[in-house]
N, C-alpha and C positions, 0 to 999 in steps of 0.2 A: 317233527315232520318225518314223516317216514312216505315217499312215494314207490310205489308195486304197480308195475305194466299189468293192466288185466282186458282178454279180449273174452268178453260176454258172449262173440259168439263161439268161443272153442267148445269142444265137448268136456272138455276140462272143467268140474264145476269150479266156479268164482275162490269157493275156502279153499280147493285144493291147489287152484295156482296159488294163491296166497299164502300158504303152510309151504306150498315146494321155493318161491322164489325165498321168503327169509330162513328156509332152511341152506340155501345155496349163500346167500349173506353170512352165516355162521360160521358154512364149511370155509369160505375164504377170505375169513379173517374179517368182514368188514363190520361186521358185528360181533364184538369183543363177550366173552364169558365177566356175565354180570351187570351187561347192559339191560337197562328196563325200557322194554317196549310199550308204546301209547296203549292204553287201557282199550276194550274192544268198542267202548261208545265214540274213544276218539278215531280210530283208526279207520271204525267204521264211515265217519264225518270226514277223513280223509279221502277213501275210496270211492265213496259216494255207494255204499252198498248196506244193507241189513248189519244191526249189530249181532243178529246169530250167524251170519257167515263167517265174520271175525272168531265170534265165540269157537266155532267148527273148526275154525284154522289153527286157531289157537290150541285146543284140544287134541289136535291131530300133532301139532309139534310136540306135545308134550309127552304124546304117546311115542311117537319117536326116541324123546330124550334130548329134544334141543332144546326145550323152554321148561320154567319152572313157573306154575301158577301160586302165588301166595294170597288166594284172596286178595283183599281189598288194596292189600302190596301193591299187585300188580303182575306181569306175568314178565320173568328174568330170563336172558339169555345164557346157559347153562356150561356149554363146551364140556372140556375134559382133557387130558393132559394128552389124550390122544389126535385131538383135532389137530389139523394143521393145515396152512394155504395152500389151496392148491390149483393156484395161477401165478403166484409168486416164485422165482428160486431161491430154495433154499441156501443159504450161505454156508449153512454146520455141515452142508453134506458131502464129501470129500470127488464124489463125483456127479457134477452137473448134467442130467439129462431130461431137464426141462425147460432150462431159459433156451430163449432163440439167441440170444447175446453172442456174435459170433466170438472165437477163441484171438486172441492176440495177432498170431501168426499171418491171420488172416486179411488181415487191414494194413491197406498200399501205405501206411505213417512216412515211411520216409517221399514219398511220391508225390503225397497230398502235403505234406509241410514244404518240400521244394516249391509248390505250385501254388500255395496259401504266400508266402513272400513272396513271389514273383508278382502273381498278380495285385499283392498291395502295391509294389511298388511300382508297376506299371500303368493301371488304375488312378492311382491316389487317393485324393478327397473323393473323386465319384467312384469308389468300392464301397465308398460307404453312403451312398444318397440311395432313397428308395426308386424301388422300378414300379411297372406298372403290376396288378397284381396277379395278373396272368403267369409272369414272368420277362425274363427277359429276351427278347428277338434273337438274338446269339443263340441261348441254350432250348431255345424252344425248337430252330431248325437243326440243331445239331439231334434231339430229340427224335424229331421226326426220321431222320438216320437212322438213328440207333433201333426205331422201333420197324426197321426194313430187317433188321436181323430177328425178329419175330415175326417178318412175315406180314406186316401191317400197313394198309395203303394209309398213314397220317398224311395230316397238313397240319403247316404249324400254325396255322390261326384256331386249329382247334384243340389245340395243346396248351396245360394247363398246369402250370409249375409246381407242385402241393410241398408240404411239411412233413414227407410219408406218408406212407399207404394208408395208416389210419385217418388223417385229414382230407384223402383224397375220397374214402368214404362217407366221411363224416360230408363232403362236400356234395356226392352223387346222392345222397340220401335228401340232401337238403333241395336239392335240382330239380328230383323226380317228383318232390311232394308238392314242388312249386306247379309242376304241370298236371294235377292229378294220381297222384299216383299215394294210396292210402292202404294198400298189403306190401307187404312183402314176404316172398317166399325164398325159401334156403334149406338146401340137408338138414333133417332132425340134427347129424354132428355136422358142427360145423366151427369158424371162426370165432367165439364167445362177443368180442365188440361186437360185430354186426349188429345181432339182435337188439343188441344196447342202444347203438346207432339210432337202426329203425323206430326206435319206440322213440327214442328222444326226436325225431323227427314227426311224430304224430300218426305212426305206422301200427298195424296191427302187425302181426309176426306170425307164416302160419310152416309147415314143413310138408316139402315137396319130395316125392319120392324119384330118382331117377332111374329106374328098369321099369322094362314093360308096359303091360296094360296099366296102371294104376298111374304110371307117368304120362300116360297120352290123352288117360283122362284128366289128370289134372292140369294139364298143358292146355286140351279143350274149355278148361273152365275159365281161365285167366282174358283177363282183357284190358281195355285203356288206363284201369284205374291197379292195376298188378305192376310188378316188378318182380326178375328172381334175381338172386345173389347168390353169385356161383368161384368158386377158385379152381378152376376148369382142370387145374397142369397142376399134380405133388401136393394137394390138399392140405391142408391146417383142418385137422389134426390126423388124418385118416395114411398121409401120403400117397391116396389114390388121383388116379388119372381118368378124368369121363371118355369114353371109347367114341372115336368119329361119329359113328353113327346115332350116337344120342344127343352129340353134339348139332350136328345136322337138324334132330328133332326138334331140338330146342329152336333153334334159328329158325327153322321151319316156322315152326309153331307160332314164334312171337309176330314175323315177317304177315302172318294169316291173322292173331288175336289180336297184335296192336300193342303188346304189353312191352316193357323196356327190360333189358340186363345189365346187370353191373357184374362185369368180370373182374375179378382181383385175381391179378397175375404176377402174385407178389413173389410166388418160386420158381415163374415159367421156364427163366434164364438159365435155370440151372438143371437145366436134363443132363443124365451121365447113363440113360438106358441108350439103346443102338434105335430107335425108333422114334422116327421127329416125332413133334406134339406140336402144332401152331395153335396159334390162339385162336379163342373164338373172332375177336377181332380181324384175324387175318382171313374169315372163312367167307364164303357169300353167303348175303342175305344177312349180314352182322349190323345193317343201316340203324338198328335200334338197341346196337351196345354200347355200351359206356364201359371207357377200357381204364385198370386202374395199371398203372407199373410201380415200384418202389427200387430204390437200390439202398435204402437204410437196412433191410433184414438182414443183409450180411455185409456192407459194404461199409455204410455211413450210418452206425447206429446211432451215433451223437449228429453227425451235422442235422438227421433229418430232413429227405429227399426224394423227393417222386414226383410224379407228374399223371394226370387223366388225359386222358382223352374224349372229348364228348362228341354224340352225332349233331350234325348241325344246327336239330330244330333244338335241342338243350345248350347250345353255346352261351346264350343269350342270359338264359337262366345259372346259368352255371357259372358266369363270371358275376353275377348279382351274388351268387350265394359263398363264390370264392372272397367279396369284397366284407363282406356281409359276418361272415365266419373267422377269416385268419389273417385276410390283406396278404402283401406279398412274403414271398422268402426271405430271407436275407440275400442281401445285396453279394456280401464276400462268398455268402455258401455257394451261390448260383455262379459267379463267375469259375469256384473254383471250379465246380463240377463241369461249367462247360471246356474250361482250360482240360481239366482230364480225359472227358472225353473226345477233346481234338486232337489230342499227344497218341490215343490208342492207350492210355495206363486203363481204362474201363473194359477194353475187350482181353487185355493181357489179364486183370485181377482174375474178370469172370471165368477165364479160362484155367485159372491155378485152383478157386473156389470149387469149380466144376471137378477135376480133378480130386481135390482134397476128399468133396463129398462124397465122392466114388466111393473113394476107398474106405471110408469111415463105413458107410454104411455096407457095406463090402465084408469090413472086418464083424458089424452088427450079425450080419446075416449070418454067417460062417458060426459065431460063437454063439447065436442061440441051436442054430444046429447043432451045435457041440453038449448044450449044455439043457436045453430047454426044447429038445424031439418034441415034433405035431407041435409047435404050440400057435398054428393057425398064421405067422407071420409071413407077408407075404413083400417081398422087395420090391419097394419106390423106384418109378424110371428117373427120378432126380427129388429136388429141394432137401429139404433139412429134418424131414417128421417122420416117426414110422410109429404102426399103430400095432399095440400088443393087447390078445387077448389075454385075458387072466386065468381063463378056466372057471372052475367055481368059486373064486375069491372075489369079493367085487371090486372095482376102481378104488373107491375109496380106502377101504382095506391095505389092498397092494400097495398104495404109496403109501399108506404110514410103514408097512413091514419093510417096504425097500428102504425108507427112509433109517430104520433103526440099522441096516447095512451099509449105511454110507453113501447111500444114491436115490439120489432127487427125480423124481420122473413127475407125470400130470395124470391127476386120475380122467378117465375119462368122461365123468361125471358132468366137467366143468364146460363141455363143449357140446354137450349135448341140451338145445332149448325148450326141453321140456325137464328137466332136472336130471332123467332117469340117470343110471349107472348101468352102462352098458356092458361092464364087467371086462374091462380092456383098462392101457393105458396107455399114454400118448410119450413115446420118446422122442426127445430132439438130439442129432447128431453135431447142431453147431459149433459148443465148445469144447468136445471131448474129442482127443488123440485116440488113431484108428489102434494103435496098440494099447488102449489102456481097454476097449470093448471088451473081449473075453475074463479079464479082470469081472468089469461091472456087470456082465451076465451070471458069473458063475455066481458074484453074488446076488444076484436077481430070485436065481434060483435057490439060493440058501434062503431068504428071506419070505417064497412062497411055498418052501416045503413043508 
């Protein structure tokens, strides 16, 4: 069984999604060198399409060099000692700048192990009975708090405790489709799950441009049955920031066409430029956002922690699909976190975090100026990502050459949802010391020269 997202209305012909998505399968590993893929009459019976469109796809990878056709064999999945994943980190590679995995240093352990005993022992037997799965009353009005320092008129009944930002999607995808809602749009680069997401929701997946006239018309086109998905604040993967005024557009927009957003505002917290950034949530005319927060990205990569927000006509639907999906958090996680952030350990971390990240990306900037002139980077007002063009080397390329230097980075390939290579590549500053950057750049540029 092999299933492939195919939207028949893209202009994308049918074999060419289908050659690009199991060439992106190869590149990241999920399709091992020497696997055999279903023969084109069956794959075709999978799809539910022509067996010459198979044939075409199939012919197309081959041309490439991802597939091997052997006649009656079968057609094999090829690789080469140069392939290599690139959505995974690397473990051989001496300097990580690709996982989001924050660095050691980072995580309140002593804080959060004081406060994991306390509240067992204060607790007891009910730390460990389930809540409801919304979450619990406690951490839900403390929530609503916290999301005053973004700027967000919450309530806590409509606040909605998740497993992380990625369940908190997996949950808004699931909500929206309960109400109608059968596209969804998002930046050609963008978050890789998303798109996953959508489709596993029943969604088609299309890419919305945001400048100008091309964004207002596509704004004008959207209606009851749309949704966009936006990471408004430090982007995954770009580290950009949408400018107010597009922002405005959007909210405009949806507030006239009727259509819903899901904002993932999984880096917002972490601004360290001189110029607020509120959320689209906190903005008017946001009545039809769906606001996602997390504090696993850097905070709680193991407990697994976040919470939605939905507008109110999706509450209803949105606790059917929270029940339906994951059921509640953990009992112990939720306490702790509310314990944390009634102590204030949540605003102090965020505030060391904020700091930290400064200066990491601080030292980034500085050494590719040192060492890699023009090369197009342009400094995040906060989160964890920053996007490098490669010049004329493609993504794919650049992380295997960085890779044979000691340093793991993301091609850009992997984020962008039509396969292309956008000929960049995605750094993450989360687990790398601000003085080891001019290190991992100068060899950046050893391995692109």
């Amino acid at each position: 069984m092999l299933e492939i997202p195919l939207d028949p209305s893209s202009r994308v012909p049918l074999y060419q999604q289908i050659a690009e998505h199991i060439e992106r399968m190869v590149r990241s590993g999920a399709l091992h060198p020497g696997t055999r893929l279903p023969s084109s009459r069956e794959l075709a019976s999978m799809l539910g399409v022509s067996r010459m469109t198979v044939s075409l796809a199939y012919d197309t990878l081959e041309d490439r060099g991802a597939i091997l056709e052997r006649g009656r064999s079968g057609a094999f999945v090829l690789g080469d000692e140069r392939s290599v994943p690139l959505s995974a980190s690397d473990e051989s590679a001496l300097f990580d700048m690709n996982s989001a995995t924050p660095s050691a240093d980072l995580i309140p352990v002593r804080a959060l192990a004081s406060l994991a005993r306390k509240t067992i022992l204060e607790f007891g037997a009910d730390a460990m009975q389930l809540t409801p799965p919304q979450g619990t009353e406690e951490l839900r009005f403390l929530l609503v708090k916290h999301a005053v320092s973004r700027g967000i008129p919450a309530k806590w009944n409509n606040i909605l405790v998740t497993s992380g930002g990625r369940q908190g999607l997996s949950i808004a995808a699931t909500t929206l489709e309960a109400v109608g809602v059968r596209r969804m749009w998002m930046e050609e680069l963008t978050y890789p799950d998303a798109w996953t997401i959508a489709h596993g929701a029943g969604m088609s997946v299309h890419a919305i441009p945001l400048r100008g006239d091309r964004m207002d018309a596509a704004l004008a086109s959207l209606g009851a049955g749309d949704a966009v998905y936006l990471v408004p604040s430090f982007q995954n993967p770009t580290g950009r920031t949408i400018p107010m005024d597009v922002r405005s557009g959007i909210l405009d927009a949806s507030r006239k066409r009727g259509f819903f957003i899901i904002e993932d505002d999984a880096y917002g917290e972490l601004r360290f430029g001189e110029t607020s950034v509120p959320a689209l949530a906190a903005m008017e005319g946001a009545e039809r956002v769906m606001y996602l927060g997390s504090f696993s990205q850097v905070l709680f990569p193991g407990l697994r922690i976040g919470y939605s927000l939905a507008p109110d006509c999706l509450v209803p639907h949105a606790l059917t699909a929270l029940a339906a999906l994951a059921g509640p958090v953990s009992t112990p996680v939720q306490l702790m976190t509310a314990a944390f952030i009634a102590s204030g350990g949540l605003e102090r971390a965020l505030s060391e975090v904020r700091e930290t990240m400064h200066a990491r990306m601080a030292a980034l900037a500085d050494a590719l100026s040192a060492h890699i002139p023009g090369s197009g980077f342009d400094m995040p007002g906060g989160g964890i990502y920053a996007w490098l063009p490669t010049g004329g080397l493609s993504g794919d390329d650049a992380t295997r050459s960085a890779r044979e230097e000691g340093v793991s980075v993301s091609s850009g390939r992997m984020f962008h949802i039509s396969g292309k290579d956008p000929f960049a590549v995605r750094l993450s500053i989360s687990s790398v010391a601000a003085l080891r950057m001019n290190e991992i750049v100068r060899r950046l540029h050893s391995a692109w020269s």
